[in-house]
C-alpha positions in Angstrom: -12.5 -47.3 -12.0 -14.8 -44.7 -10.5 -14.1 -45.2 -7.3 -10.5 -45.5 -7.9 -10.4 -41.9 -9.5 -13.1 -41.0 -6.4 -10.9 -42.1 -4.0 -7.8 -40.4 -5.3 -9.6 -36.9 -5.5 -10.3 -37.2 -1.4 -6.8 -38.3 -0.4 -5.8 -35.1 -3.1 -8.5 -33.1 -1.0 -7.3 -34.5 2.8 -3.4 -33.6 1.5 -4.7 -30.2 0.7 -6.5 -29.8 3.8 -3.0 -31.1 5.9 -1.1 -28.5 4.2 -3.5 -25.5 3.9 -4.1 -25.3 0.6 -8.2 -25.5 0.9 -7.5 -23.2 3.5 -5.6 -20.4 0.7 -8.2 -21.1 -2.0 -11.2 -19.7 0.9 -8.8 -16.9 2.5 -7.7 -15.2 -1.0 -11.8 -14.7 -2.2 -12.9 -13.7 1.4 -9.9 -11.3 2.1 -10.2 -9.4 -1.5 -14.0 -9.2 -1.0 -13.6 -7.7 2.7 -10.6 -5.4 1.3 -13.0 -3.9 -1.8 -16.1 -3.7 1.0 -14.1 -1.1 2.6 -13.5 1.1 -0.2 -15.3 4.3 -0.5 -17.0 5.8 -3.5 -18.1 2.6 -5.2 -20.9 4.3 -6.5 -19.9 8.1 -6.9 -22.9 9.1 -8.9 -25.1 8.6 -5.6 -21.8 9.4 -3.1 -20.9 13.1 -2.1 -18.2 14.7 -3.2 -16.2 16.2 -0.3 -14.8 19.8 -1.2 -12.8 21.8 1.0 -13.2 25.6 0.7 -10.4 27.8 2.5 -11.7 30.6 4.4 -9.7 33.6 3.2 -10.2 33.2 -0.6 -12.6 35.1 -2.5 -14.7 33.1 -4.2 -17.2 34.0 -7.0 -20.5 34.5 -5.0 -22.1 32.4 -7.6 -20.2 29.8 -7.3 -20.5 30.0 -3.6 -24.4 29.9 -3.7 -24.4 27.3 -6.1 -21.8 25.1 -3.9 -23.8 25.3 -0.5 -27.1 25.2 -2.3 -26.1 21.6 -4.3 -25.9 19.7 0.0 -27.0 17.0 -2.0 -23.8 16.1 -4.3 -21.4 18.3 -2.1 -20.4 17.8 1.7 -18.5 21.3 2.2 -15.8 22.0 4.7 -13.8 25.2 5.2 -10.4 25.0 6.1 -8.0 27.6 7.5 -5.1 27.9 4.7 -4.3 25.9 1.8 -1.7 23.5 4.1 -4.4 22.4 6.3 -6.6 21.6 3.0 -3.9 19.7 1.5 -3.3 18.1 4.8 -6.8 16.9 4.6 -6.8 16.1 1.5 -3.9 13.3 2.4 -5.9 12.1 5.1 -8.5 10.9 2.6 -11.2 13.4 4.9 -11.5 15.6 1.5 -11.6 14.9 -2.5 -11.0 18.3 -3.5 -9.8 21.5 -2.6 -11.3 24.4 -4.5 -8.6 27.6 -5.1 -9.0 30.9 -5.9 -7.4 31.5 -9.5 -5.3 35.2 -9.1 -6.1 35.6 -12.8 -9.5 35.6 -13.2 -11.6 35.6 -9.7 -14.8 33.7 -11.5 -12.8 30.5 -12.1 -11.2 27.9 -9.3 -8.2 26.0 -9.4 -9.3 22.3 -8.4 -6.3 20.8 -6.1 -6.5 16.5 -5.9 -4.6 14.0 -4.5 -4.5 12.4 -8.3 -5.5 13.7 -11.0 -6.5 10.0 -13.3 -8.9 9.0 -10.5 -12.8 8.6 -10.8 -13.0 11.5 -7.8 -11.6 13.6 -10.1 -13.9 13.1 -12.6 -17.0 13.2 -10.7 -16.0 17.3 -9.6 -15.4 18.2 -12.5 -18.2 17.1 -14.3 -20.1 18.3 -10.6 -19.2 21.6 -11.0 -19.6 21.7 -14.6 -23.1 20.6 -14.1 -23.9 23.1 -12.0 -22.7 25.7 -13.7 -24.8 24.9 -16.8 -28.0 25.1 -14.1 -26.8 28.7 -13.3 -25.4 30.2 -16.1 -26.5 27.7 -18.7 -22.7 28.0 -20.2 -21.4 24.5 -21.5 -17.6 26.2 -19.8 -16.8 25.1 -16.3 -15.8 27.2 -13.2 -12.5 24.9 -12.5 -9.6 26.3 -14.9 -7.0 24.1 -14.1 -6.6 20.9 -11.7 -3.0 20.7 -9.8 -2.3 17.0 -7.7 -0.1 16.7 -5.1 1.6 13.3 -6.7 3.1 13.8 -9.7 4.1 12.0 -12.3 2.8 9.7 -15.1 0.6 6.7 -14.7 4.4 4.5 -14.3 5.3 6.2 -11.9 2.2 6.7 -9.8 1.9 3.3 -9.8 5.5 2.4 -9.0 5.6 2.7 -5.1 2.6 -0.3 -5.5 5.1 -2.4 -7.5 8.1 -1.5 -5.0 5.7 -2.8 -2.5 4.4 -5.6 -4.0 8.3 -7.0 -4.7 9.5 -6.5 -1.3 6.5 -8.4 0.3 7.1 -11.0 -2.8 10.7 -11.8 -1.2 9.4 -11.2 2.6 6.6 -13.6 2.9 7.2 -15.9 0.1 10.2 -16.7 -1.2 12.3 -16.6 1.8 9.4 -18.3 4.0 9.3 -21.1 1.5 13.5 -21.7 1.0 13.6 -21.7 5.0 10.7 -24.0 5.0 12.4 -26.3 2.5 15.5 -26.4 4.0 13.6 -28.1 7.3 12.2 -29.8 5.6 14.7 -31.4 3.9 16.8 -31.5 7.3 19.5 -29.2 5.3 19.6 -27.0 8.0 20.0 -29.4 10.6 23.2 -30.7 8.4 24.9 -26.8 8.4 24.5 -26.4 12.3 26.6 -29.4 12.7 29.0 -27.0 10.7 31.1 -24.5 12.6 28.1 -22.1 10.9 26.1 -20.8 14.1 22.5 -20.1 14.2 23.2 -16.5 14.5 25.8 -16.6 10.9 22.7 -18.5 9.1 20.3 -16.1 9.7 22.2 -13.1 9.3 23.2 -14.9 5.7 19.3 -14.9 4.7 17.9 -12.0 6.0 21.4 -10.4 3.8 20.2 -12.6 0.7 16.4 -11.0 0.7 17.3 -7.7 1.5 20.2 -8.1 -1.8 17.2 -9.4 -4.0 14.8 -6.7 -2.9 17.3 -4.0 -3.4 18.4 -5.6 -6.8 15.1 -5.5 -8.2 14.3 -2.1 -7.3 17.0 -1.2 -8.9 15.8 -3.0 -11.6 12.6 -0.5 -11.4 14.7 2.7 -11.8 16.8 1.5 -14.6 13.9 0.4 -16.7 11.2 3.3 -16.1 14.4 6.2 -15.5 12.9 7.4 -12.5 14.4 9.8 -10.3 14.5 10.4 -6.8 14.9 13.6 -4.8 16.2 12.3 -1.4 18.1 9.3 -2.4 19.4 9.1 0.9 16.2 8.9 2.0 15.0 6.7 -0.1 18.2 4.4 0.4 17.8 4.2 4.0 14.0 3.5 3.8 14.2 0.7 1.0 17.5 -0.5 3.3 14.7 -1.1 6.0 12.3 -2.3 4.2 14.0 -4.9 2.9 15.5 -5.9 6.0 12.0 -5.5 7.9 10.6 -8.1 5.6 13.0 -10.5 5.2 13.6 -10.7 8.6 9.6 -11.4 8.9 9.7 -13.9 6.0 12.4 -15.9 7.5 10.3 -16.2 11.2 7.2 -17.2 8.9 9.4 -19.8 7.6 10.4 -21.0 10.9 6.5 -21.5 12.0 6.0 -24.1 9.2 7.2 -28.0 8.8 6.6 -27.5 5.0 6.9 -25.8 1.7 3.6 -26.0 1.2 2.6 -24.9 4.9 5.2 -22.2 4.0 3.3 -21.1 0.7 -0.1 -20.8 2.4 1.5 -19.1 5.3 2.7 -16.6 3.0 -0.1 -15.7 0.9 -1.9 -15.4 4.4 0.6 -13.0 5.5 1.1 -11.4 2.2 -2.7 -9.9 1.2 -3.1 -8.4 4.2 0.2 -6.4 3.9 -0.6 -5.9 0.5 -4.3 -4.5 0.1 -5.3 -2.2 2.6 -1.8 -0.3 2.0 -2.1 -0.2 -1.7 -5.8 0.6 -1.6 -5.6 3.2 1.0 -5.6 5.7 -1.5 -9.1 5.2 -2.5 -10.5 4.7 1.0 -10.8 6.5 4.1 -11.4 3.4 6.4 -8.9 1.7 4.7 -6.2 4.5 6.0 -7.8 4.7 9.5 -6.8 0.6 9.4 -3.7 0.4 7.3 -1.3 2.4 9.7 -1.3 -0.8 12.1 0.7 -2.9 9.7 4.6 -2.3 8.3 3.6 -2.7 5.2 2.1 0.3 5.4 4.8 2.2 7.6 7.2 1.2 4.5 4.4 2.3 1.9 3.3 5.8 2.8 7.3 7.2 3.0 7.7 5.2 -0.6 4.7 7.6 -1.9 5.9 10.5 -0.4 9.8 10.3 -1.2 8.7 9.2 -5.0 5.1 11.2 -5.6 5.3 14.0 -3.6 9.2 14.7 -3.6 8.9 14.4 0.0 12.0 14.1 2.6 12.9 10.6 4.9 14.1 13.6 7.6 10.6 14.8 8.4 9.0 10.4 8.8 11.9 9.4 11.4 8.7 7.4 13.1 8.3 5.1 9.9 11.9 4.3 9.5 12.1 3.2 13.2 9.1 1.3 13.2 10.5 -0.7 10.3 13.7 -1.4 12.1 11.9 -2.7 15.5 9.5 -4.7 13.7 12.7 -6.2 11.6 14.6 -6.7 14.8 11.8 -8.2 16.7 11.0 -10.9 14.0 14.5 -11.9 13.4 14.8 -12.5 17.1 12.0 -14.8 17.5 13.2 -16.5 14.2 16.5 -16.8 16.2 14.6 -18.0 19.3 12.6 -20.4 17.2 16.1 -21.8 15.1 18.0 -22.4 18.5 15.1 -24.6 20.1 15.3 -26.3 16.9 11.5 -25.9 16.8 9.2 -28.1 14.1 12.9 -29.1 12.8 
């Protein structure tokens, strides 16, 4: 009986091993760990806090002594004008940009990239620390805190879930129903069809792009979000959608199998998925990001949603989508008409 039950779990082991399973159950661990290394600020009791200070403000000179005098908490750096701070500040090189307030010249108006996040926090309770050492007032020096993305917790997180769904349809679904269809020798059946190669892919890259577009849509009409450029926006989730599908529908191409095609797609998938999403809360994470298209697709999402930002002034991402679409359904053409793994 044991070795019955023994011998079942290794051929159940080999046929995960054929098909890349094992291989998925080691890669999804070791990717999130490597993602979540990269992240700064795990600790940001012990980290410093980058502030950016513009030079033509006027500052309390309290506050200034007490800002270059705490080098252990604070790394300062002035900046020209308010733009280049917030420039900075998108760039992931600052945490915080401290403002004059017009009203009353002792207080500061703290400007973040978001305003629920643990950087945040650790200013203001910073500053409010340090001005109990001064002064010994229980007040704080920052007034008010103004973020560049606005919006409610929904809709900060919605350009994630946009994401997330488009890469869903990209590198899974469609990889898997192409890899199905081979498998099956379905698609060997429609080419002796008058359906060309060319009218078959065109038909699934059109099917992902309609599911990705259906449920965004989906997105809007459950959380009521608006959009500023919906022009914009329409031509970038257009391309998106077609960038990915395209993609998923070349992965599909490289595998005999579903199961190949799952693994495949998980592969694919993470890496698309974390270091854009988590770019937000690291600045090694955005110096390695910009080299994938999930990323190209992801940073116009948060602007055009977040920041009421315009598709006219990121022309690059918007091309870059489209080559990277074109060049993947190309090779899954090259791939179909050698009949390749069929």
């Amino acid at each position: 009986m044991m070795r019955n039950i023994l011998a079942l779990v290794l051929n159940d082991l080999a046929v995960a091993f054929k098909n890349k399973t094992l291989y998925l159950v080691l890669f999804i661990p070791f990717f999130v760990f490597m993602s979540l290394k990269m992240i700064d600020q795990t600790n940001v009791e012990v980290s410093k806090i980058k502030i950016g200070l513009i030079e033509d403000y006027a500052y309390a000179p309290l506050l200034l002594g007490s800002v270059e005098a705490a080098e252990k908490n604070l790394t300062v750096t002035w900046v020209q004008n308010e733009q280049e701070g917030i420039r900075l500040l998108k760039e992931k090189t600052l945490e915080g940009v401290l403002l004059s307030n017009k009203k009353d010249p002792e207080q500061i108006t703290l400007l973040v990239l978001k305003k629920e996040s643990l950087q945040t926090l650790a200013i203001v309770e910073t500053f409010a620390a340090l001005q109990k050492a001064v002064e010994g007032s229980s007040s704080n020096w920052i007034s008010d805190i103004e973020t560049l993305q606005a919006g409610g917790v929904q809709r900060q997180t919605l350009p994630t879930w946009i994401l997330m769904v488009v890469l869903l349809v990209g590198f899974i679904i469609l990889s898997a129903q192409v890899a199905e269809e081979k498998e099956k020798k379905l698609l060997l059946a429609l080419l002796q069809t008058p359906i060309s190669e060319i009218q078959w892919l065109i038909a699934k890259v059109l099917m992902g792009m309609v599911l990705t577009i259906i449920a965004i849509l989906f997105f809007h009409l459950l959380g009521g979000f608006a959009v500023s450029d919906l022009f914009g926006y329409s031509l970038l989730i257009v391309a998106g959608s077609f960038c990915f599908s395209a993609y998923g529908v070349f992965l599909g191409f490289l595998c005999s199998n579903q199961a190949s095609a799952r693994t495949l797609g998980v592969v694919f998938y993470l890496p698309h998925l974390l270091p854009s999403a988590l770019s937000d809360f690291s600045q090694q994470l955005t110096a390695v990001a910009p080299f994938l298209p999930s990323y190209q697709f992801y940073e116009p999402l948060k602007a055009i949603l977040l920041e009421d930002g315009s598709m006219a002034s990121m022309p690059f991402e918007l091309l870059y989508l489209w080559v990277v679409g074109a060049f993947t359904f190309f090779l899954a053409y090259v791939l179909m008409k050698k009949r390749w793994l069929m």
